[in-house]
N, C-alpha and C positions, 0 to 999 in steps of 0.2 A: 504493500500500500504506500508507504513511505518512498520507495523507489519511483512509482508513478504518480506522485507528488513533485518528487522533485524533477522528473521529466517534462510534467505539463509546464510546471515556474520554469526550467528552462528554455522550454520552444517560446513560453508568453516573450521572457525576456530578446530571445532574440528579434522576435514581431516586431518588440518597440523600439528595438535597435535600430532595426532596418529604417523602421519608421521613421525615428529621429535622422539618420542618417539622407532618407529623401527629403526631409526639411530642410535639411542643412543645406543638400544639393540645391534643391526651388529655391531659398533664399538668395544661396549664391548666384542662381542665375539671374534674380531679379536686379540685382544690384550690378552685375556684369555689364560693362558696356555703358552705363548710365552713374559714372563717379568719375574724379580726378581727384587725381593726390597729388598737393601742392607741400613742397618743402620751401619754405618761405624764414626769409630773412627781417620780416615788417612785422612789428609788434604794436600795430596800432589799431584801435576800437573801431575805428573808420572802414580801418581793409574786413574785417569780421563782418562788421554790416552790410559792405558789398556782396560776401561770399553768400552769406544768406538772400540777399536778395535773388542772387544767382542763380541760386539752389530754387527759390519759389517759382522764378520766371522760365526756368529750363527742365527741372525736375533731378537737374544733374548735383549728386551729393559732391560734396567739398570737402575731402577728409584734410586736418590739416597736421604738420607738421612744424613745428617752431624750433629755431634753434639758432646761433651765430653762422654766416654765410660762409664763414673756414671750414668750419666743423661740418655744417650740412653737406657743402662740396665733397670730402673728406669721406661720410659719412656714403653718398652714392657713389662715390669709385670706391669702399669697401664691399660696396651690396653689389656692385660691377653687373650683370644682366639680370640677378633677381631682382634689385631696385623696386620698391614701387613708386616711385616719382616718378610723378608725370609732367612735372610743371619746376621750373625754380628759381623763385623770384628774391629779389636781393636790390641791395643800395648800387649804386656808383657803377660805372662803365666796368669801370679797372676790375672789380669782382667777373662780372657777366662774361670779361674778355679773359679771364681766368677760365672761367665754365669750359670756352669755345676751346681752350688752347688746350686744353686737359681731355678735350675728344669726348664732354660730360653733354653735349646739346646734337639738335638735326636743326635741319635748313628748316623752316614752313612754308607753307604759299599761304596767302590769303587777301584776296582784294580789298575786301573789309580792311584790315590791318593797315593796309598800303596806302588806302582812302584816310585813314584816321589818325595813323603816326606817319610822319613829315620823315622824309628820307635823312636827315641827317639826325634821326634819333633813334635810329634803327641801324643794327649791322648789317654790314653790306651783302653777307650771304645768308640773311636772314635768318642766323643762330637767336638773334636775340632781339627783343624790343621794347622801349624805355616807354612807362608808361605815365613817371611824373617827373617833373624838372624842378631843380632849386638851382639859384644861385650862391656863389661864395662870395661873400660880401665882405663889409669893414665895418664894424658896429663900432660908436664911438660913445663918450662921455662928452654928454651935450653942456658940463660947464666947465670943461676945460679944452675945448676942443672944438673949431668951429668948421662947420662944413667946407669952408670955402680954403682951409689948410689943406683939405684932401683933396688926388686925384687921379693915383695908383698903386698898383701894387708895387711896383720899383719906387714910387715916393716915400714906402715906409721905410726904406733902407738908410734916408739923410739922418743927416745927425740930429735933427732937429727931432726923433721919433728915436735917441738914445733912451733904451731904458723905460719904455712906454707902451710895447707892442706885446700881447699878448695871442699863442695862438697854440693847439693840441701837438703831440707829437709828432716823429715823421713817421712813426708804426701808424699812421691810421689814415686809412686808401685816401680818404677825402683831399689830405693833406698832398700825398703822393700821387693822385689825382691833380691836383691844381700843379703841383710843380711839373708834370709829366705836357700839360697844358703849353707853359712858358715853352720849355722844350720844342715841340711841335711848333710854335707861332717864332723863336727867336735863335734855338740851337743850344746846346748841352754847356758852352761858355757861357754864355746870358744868363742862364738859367741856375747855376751854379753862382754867377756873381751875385745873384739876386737872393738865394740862399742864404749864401755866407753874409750879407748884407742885413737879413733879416736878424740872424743867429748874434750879430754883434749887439742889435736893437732891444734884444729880449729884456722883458721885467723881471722875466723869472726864469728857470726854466721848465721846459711844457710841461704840465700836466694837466687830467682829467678830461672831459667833452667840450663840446660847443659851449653849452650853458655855461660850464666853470671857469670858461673865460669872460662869459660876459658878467656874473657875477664876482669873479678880480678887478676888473672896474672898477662895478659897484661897492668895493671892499678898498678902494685907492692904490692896489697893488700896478696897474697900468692904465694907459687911458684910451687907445684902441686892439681892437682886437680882429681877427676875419675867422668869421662863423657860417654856416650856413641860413639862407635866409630863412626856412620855416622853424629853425629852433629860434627867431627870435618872433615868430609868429607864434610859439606853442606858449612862449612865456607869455607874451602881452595876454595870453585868456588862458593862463594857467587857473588851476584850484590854489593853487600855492599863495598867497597874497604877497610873498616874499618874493617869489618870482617877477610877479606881474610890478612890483616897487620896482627891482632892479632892474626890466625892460623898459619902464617908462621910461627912467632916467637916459637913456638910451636913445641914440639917434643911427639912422643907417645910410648906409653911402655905396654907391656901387660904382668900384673903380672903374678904370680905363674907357671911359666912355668915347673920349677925344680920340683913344688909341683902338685898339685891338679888342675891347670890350670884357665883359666882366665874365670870370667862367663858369660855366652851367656844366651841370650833372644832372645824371638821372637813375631814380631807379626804376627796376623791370624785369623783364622774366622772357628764360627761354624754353620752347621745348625738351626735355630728355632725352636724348635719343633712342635709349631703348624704352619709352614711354609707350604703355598698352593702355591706354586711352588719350591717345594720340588728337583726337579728333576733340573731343571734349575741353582739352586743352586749348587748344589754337580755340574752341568757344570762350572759354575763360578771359583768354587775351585780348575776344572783338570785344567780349561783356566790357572788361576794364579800361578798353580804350575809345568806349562810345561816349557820347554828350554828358550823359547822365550818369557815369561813375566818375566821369575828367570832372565836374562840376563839385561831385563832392568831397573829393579829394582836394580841391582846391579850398572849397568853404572848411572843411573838418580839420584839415592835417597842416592848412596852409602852404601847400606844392604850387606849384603852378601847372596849370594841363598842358599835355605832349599837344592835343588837339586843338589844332588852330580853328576852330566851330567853336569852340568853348572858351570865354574870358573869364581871366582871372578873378579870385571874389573881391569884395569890396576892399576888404584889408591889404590886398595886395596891390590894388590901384591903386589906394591911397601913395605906395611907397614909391609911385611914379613907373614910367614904362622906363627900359634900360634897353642898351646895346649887347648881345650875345658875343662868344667865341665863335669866332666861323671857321672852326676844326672838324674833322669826322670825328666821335666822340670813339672809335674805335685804336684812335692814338693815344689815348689814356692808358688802355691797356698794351700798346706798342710801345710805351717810352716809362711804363714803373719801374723796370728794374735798373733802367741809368734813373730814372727819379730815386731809389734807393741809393745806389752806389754816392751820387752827389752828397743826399744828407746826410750820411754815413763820412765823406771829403770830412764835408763843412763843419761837422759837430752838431749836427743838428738832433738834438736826442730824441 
C-alpha cells in the first residue's frame, strides 16, 4: 500500500514539474523578442521616466543595468557572446569611442536616427549616437570677477588667473575630453602649452567633481572654474538649499566665442554587437532621440537636445545661444591617449 502511495506522489510530482517547466517555457517566450537590456552609465530620475514611458508606448520591457561606464565596458567583454546587453549608453565621446575600439558595438541603419541626430553627433560608421549635449564652460564668482575679464580657455593661463583656476582631475574623460579637443583644433604643442599653463594657474590641486569646484569658489578657495554646463543647471534647482546659494552666486561664460568656440560633448548609446534584441534597441534610440524625450531631457536634467526640432528649455536660453566646436566628436576618442601622455608631461594630476 505504502509502495503505491509513494508511486502515485511521484508520477503527481512529476505532472507538476512538467507543468511548471511549460510555464516557465510560455513565459519565456512571451517576453522573447519584446525586451532590451540597457547597460547604462546615466543615473538620472529623468532617463527612468523615459524608459517607462517606452515601455507603455511600445510594450517593449526595459531591463536595466546600472553601473560606472569602465566597469560596465569591462563587464560585456567579460560576458564576451553571452552578454545580454543590448544597448550601452554612457557620458562623453571619448567613453562611446572606447566601446567602438574594443570591437564592444555594430554599425545600425536607421533613417529615423539620421532624421533626428545631426551628423556631427553621431559616428561616422554609425557604432554610436549622442543623444544629449552639454557644454564645458567657465563658471565664475560674480564679485570678484567680471564677465568682461573673460574670453578663453588659453586666457586662463595669464598671470593674471595665478592661483585662481579651479578644475577636476586629468583621470576624468571630461577633462581628457576637452584637452583631446584643443589637440584636434591647434596640434599636441598648443595643446600641451595650454596644459602646462593651466597647471601653473591652479588654486589647488584637483580634486572631487564638477560641483566641488564650483563650490571652492563659493568656499574662496579660487575664483573661476570650467565645469560642465548642466551640473550648474542641476544646482541652480537642486533640493540642496546649499547648493542652489553656491550657484546663485555664480555666473557662466562660455569661452572662445571670437575663436574656435566652446566645447561640447555628449552623451549616448550604441548598439552591442552581439545584441539579441537588436531591433528593439535601435527603437530605444529613435524613442530617445525624438521631440518628446530631447525636450525632457532638456527641461529635467538641463542637457541641451542633439535634435535641432527641439529648443532648448527656458533655463538654458536664459544663459544665451553660444558658438560650438566644429570637430567630429569622434577625435575625442582619437587624441585621449596623447590627451593623457600631455597631462601626465605637465603635472597635471
Amino acid at each position: 500500500m505504502k509502495k503505491s502511495l509513494y508511486l502515485i506522489l511521484a508520477l503527481l510530482l512529476l505532472v507538476l514539474a512538467a507543468c511548471g517547466n511549460d510555464d516557465a517555457a510560455e513565459q519565456k517566450e512571451e517576453t522573447d523578442g519584446n525586451e532590451v537590456n540597457l547597460y547604462t552609465a546615466r543615473h538620472y530620475d529623468v532617463d527612468d521616466e523615459l524608459y517607462k514611458k517606452f515601455e507603455e508606448e511600445t510594450g517593449i520591457k526595459v531591463n536595466l543595468i546600472k553601473g560606472d561606464a569602465d566597469e560596465l565596458l569591462e563587464r560585456i567583454k567579460r560576458e564576451g557572446d553571452a552578454t545580454e546587453a543590448d544597448l550601452f549608453l554612457t557620458a562623453d565621446a571619448g567613453r562611446l569611442y572606447r566601446a567602438k575600439e574594443d570591437d564592444l558595438l555594430q554599425s545600425v541603419t536607421s533613417d529615423l536616427l539620421d532624421e533626428q541626430i545631426p551628423e556631427n553627433y553621431r559616428d561616422t560608421d554609425q557604432m554610436w549616437y549622442g543623444l544629449t549635449k552639454r557644454a564645458r564652460v567657465i563658471v565664475y564668482n560674480q564679485d570678484t570677477v567680471s564677465p568682461e575679464e573673460l574670453s578663453t580657455y588659453d586666457a586662463l593661463t595669464e598671470d593674471q588667473w595665478n592661483g585662481r583656476v579651479l578644475i577636476r582631475s586629468s583621470e576624468n574623460i571630461y577633462n581628457q575630453s576637452l584637452l583631446a579637443s584643443f589637440i584636434e583644433i591647434d596640434g599636441e604643442e598648443k595643446a600641451k602649452e595650454w596644459a602646462a599653463g593651466l597647471v601653473n594657474n591652479f588654486a589647488r590641486d584637483p580634486e572631487g567633481g564638477d560641483r566641488d569646484q564650483a563650490k571652492a569658489i563659493a568656499a574662496g578657495v579660487g575664483d573661476v572654474a570650467i565645469m560642465n554646463s548642466y551640473y550648474f543647471g542641476q544646482m541652480l534647482n537642486s533640493e540642496d538649499a546649499a547648493e542652489v546659494e553656491v550657484a546663485e552666486g555664480l555666473g557662466l561664460y562660455f569661452p572662445n566665442q571670437e575663436t574656435t568656440g566652446t566645447h561640447v560633448n555628449v552623451s549616448g548609446a550604441g548598439v552591442v554587437k552581439t545584441a539579441k534584441n537588436k531591433e528593439n534597441a535601435i527603437k530605444l534610440l529613435e524613442f530617445l532621440s525624438a521631440p518628446e524625450a530631447q525636450g525632457t531631457f532638456a527641461e529635467a536634467n538641463y542637457e541641451y537636445p542633439v535634435n535641432s526640432a527641439v529648443e532648448p528649455s527656458e533655463l538654458l536660453k536664459s544663459w544665451g545661444e553660444f558658438k560650438e566646436q566644429d570637430i567630429p566628436l569622434s577625435s575625442l576618442g582619437d587624441n585621449n591617449a596623447k590627451s593623457i601622455l600631455i597631462f601626465n608631461e605637465v603635472g597635471w594630476k
